[in-house]
N, C-alpha and C positions, 0 to 999 in steps of 0.2 A: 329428496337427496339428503343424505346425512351431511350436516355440519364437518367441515376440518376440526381438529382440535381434541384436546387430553382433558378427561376430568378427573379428579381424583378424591373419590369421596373417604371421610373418615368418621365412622362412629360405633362403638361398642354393641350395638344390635345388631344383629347380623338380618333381623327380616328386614330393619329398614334401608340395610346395606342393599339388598336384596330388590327390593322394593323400586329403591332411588334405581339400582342400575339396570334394571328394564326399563324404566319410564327414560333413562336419559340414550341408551343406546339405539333407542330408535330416532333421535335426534342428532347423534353424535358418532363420530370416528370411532375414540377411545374411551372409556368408560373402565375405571378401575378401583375396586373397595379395598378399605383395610379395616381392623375394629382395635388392632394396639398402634396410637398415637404416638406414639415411641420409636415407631415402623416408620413414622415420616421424616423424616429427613432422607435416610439411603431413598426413598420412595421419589420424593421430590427428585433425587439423581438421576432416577432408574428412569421415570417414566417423560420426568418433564410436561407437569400436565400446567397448562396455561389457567385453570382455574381448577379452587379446591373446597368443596364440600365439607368443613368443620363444624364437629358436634362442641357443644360449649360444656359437655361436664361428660365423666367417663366413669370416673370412680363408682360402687354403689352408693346410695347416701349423699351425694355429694349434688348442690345446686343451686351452688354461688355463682357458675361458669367461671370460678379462677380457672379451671385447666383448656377449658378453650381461652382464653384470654392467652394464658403461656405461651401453648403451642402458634397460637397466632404470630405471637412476637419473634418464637423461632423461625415461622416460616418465613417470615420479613425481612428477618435475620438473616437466613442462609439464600432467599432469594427474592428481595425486593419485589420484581417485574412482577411476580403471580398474585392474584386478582384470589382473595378468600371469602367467600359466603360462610356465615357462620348460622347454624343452626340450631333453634332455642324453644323449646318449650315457652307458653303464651307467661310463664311467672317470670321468665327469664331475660322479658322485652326489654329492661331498666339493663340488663349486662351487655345486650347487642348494642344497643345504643352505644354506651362506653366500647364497644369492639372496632366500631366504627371510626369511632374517634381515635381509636389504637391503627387503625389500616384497613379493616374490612371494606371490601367492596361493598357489601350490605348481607342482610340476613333474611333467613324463611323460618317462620314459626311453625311448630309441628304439631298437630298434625297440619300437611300441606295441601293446598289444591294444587290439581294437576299444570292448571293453566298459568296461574298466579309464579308459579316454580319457575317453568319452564322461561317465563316473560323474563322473571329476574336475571337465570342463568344466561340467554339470551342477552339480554343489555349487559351483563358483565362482561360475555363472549365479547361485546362490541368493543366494548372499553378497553378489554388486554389488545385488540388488535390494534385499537388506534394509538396506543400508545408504543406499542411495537412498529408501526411506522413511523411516528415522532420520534422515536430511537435511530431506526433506518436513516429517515432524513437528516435528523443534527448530522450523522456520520456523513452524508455525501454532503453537506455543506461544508462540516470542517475539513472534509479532503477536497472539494474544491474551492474554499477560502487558502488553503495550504498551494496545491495545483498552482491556484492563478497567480502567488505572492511570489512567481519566478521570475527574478531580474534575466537581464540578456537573453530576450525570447525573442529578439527580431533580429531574423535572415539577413545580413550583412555581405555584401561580395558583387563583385561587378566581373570578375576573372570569365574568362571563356566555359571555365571547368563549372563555376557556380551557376552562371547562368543555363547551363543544358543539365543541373541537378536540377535547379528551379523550374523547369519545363516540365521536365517528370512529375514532380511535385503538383504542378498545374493539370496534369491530364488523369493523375492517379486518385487526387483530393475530392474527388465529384462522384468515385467509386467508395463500395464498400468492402475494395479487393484490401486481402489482408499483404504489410509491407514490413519487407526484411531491408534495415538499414546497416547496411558495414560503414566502417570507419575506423581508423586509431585514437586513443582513448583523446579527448578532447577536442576531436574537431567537428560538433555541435552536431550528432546525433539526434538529441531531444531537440533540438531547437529546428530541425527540418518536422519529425514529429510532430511536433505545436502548430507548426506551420501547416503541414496536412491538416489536422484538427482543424482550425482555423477559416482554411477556404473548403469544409467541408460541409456537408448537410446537417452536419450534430455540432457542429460549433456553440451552438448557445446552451448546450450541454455540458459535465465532466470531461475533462483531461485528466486521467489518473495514472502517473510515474510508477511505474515499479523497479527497484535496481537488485535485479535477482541475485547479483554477486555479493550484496549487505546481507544477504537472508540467514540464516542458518539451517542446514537442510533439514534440522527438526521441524522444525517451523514455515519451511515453506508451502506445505498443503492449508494450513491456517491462514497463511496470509493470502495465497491467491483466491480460495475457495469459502473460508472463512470457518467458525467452531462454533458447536454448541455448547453450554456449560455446564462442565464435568466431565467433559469431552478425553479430557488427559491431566494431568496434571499444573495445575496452576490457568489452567481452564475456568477462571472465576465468575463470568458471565458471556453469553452470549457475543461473538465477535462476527461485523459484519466481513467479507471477504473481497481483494480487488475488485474480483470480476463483478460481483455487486454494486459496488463502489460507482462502478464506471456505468450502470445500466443507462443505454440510452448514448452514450458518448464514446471516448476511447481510451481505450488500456497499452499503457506503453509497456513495453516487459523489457528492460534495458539488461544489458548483459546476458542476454536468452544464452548464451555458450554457457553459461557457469549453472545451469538448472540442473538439481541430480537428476542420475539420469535414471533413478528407479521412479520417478518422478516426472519423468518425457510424457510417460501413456498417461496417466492421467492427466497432464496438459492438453494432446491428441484429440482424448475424447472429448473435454471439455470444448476445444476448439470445432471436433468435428459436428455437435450435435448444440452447440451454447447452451450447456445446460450442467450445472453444477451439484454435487451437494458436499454440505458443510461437514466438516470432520467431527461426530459423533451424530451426525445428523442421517432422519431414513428418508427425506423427502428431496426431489429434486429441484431446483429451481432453475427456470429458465433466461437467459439471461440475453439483451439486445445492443450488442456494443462490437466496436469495430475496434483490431488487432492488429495494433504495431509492434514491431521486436525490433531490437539493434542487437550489435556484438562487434567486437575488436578481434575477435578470434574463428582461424579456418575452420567451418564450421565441415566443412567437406572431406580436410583433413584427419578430423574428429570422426567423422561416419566411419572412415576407412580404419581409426581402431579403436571401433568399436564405441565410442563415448557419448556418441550424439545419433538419435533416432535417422532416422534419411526420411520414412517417412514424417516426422515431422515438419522437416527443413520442409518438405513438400509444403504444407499446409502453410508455413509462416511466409514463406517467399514469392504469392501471384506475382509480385514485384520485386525486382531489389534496387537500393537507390545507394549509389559508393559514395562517400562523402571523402571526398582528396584534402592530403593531409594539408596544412599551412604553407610546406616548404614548395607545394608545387603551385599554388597562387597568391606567389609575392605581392600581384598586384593593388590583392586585396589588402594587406599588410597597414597599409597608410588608414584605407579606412576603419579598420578595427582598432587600429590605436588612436585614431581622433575618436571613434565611440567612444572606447570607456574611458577617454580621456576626458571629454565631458560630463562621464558619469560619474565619475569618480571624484574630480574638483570639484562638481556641485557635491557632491556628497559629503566631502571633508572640507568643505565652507573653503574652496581655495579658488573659485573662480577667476583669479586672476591668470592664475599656469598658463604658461604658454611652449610648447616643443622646440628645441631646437635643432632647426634646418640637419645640423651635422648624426640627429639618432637616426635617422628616416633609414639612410643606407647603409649605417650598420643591425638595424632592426629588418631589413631585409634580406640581410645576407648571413641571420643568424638559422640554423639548420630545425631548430622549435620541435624538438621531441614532444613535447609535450602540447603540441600546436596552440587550438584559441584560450583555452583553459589557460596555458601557460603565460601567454601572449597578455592576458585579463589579470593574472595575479601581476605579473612584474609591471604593468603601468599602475595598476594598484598601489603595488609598494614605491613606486618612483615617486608617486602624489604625496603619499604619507611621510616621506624622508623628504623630500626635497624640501631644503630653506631657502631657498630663492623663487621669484617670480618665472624663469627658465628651467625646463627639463630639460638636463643635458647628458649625454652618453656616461658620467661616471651616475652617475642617480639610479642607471640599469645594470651597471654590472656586469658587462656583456664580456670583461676582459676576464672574467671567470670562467667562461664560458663557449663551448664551441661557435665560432663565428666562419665561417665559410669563406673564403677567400681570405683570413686575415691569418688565421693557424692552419697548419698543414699536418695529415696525417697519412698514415700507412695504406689505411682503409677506407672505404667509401660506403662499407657494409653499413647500413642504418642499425639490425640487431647488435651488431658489434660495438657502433657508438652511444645507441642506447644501454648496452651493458657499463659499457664507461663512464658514463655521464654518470648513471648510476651510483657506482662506483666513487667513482670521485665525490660525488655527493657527500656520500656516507663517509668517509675518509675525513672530508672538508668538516664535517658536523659530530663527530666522533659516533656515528653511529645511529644518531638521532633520528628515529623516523621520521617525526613530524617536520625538523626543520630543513630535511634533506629533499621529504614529499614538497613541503613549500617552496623552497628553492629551484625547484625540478618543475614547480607548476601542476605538480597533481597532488589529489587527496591522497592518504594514508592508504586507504583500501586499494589505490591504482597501484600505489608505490607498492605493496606488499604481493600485487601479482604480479609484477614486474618482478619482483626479489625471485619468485618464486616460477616463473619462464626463466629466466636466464639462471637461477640454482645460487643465486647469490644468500649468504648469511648474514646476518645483521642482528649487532648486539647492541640495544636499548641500553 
């Protein structure tokens, strides 16, 4: 059986161009000559051969091997990873040696034995592949040293509502059914996620985050699927892709509503077959990971015009798991503010804080658009400002703030109060995105599709 893999030979003889690519095509996939060295660079683009065949002198007259020396350093230059054999005439042995020491994987003296060739091209082949898996691996290390460095990853909630999510959780987690999680932007989507991961068979595995609504839809086939290089433009090097990323563990795709939607089918098939290929790439890769998606938006809605596949939603939802927003398990309330109440004092060296009795019930009767995210920055900021040993109700801010029972309004509409709040926000902060999203308890990018549901404008 033929070897995977590209070679690509270069030397100004065309018989021995000749020559080498019978001898190696019956060993190899791809097998490819050129005899102007000049040819290589766009070549190295075109072909992407993993190992290269270079003559050390080309000129007539010429047999110092300065011009394989050159082109060596070119090819190093424009693409490190490729593995160059340099080919030298027996006078020529003192210039490989120096090639060597410039990058060469090693050299064949010509005239060659068939066996002698073949052995070295062979241990090179070895050499590019393992080194292209020590590429592979650093990347699924730094994305699961990234992954695991996620504070507030434990399921918090004692409410009626939590504990029969947590059930779910418990009977779906043992599967490798894929699971659609709804929710309003901050009431801890990923962190039921984690928690499936978790009590699942792949736990000692990647958890790899995706937040599809950061993507830019140029770039979203690269990032899930990954590129090869030269793939497109600013395509520098080879990039591994989520779905890789996660081989073996699980792939969260957060915001799945916000995917283009020229962009659904090739998630589809990906999903129906687990089996990818990389954006400039011809080979498929097959891929063993389990598929969590969330979203904050009707996704069913979206079917109806037009925006979002149905059969997709199929594929992503064996399960679906609603996570209910803050306002409707108060009871939980108490306990997420002692969390990060002692996350956040040990963290800002203030161990001493202590709450006081009178925030409890106005911290429960506040309406929390922005639910646990929200609920997480404003104890944050109460730790940081406060100069007293007591957190007390002005330290939150809450007279800013819609409080339920304590202001009265027209409307009961949540989209209506959410526009508001909004609103006021921005008004309150002259416009300021950032300090209105922090105020508000969401990121920038929440705040900006909030702007952009409700049609609101905002001037920076």
């Amino acid at each position: 059986m033929k070897k995977q893999g590209t070679i690509l030979i270069v030397d100004d003889d065309e018989d021995i161009n000749l020559a080498l690519s019978m001898l190696l095509k019956q060993h190899y996939k791809s097998v490819f000559t050129e005899t102007n060295p000049y040819h290589l660079p766009r070549l190295l683009r075109q072909y992407k051969p993993e190992v290269v065949l270079l003559d050390m002198n080309f000129s007539k007259g010429r047999s110092d091997g300065g011009e394989g020396l050159s082109w060596l350093h070119k090819t190093k230059e424009l693409q490190p990873e490729i593995q160059v054999i340099m080919m030298t005439a027996y006078s020529d042995v003192p210039k490989a040696v120096e090639a060597i020491k410039a990058g060469a994987a090693d050299f064949v003296e010509k005239p060659w034995r068939n066996e002698k060739l073949l052995a070295t091209i062979h241990a090179v082949f070895s050499l590019a592949q393992t080194q292209t898996r020590l590429a592979e691996a650093r990347s699924v290390q730094s994305a699961m040293s990234e992954a695991m460095d996620q504070p507030f990853s434990e399921v918090i909630g004692q409410s009626e509502v939590m504990r029969t999510v947590m059930k779910t959780v418990e009977k779906v987690a043992i599967t490798d059914a894929n699971i659609l999680i709804l929710g309003e932007n901050g009431v801890g989507k990923e962190v039921i996620a984690r928690a499936i991961h978790r009590k699942s068979h792949r736990a000692q595995a990647v958890f790899i985050p995706v937040d599809l609504g950061a993507i830019p839809e140029s770039l979203c086939e690269s990032e899930l699927f990954g590129h090869c290089k030269g793939a497109f433009t600013g395509a520098v090097e080879d990039r591994t892709g989520r779905f890789q990323l996660a081989q073996g563990g699980t792939l969260f795709l957060d915001e799945i509503g916000n995917i283009p939607l020229a962009m659904q089918s090739k998630l589809l098939q990906a999903l129906q077959t687990l089996t990818i290929t990389p954006v400039g790439g011809d080979r498929s890769i097959r891929v063993d990971i389990r598929v969590i998606c969330a979203t904050n938006q009707p996704l069913r809605e979206m079917i109806a015009k037009g925006r979002f596949r149905e059969d997709l939603l199929y594929r992503i939802n064996t399960v679906e798991i609603e996570i209910p927003p803050l306002r409707e398990r108060g009871e939980d309330i108490d306990l997420l503010t002692d969390h990060f109440l002692r996350l956040f004092a040990k963290k800002y060296r203030k161990d001493e804080l202590k709450l006081d009795p009178a925030v409890r019930p106005r911290l429960r009767n506040y309406a929390w658009p922005g639910n646990i995210r929200e609920l997480r920055h404003m104890v944050e900021r109460a730790v940081i400002l406060c100069e007293h040993e007591v957190i007390g109700p002005s330290d939150f801010h809450l007279s800013d703030v819609l409080s339920s029972g304590e202001r009265a309004y027209k409307t009961l509409n949540l989209l209506e109060q959410e526009r508001r709040l909004i609103s006021e926000a921005l008004e309150k902060y002259d416009g300021n995105i950032s300090r209105a999203a922090e105020a508000l308890g969401l990121t920038r990018a929440a705040l900006y599709r909030r702007l952009e549901k409700h049609d609101i404008q905002a001037n920076e």
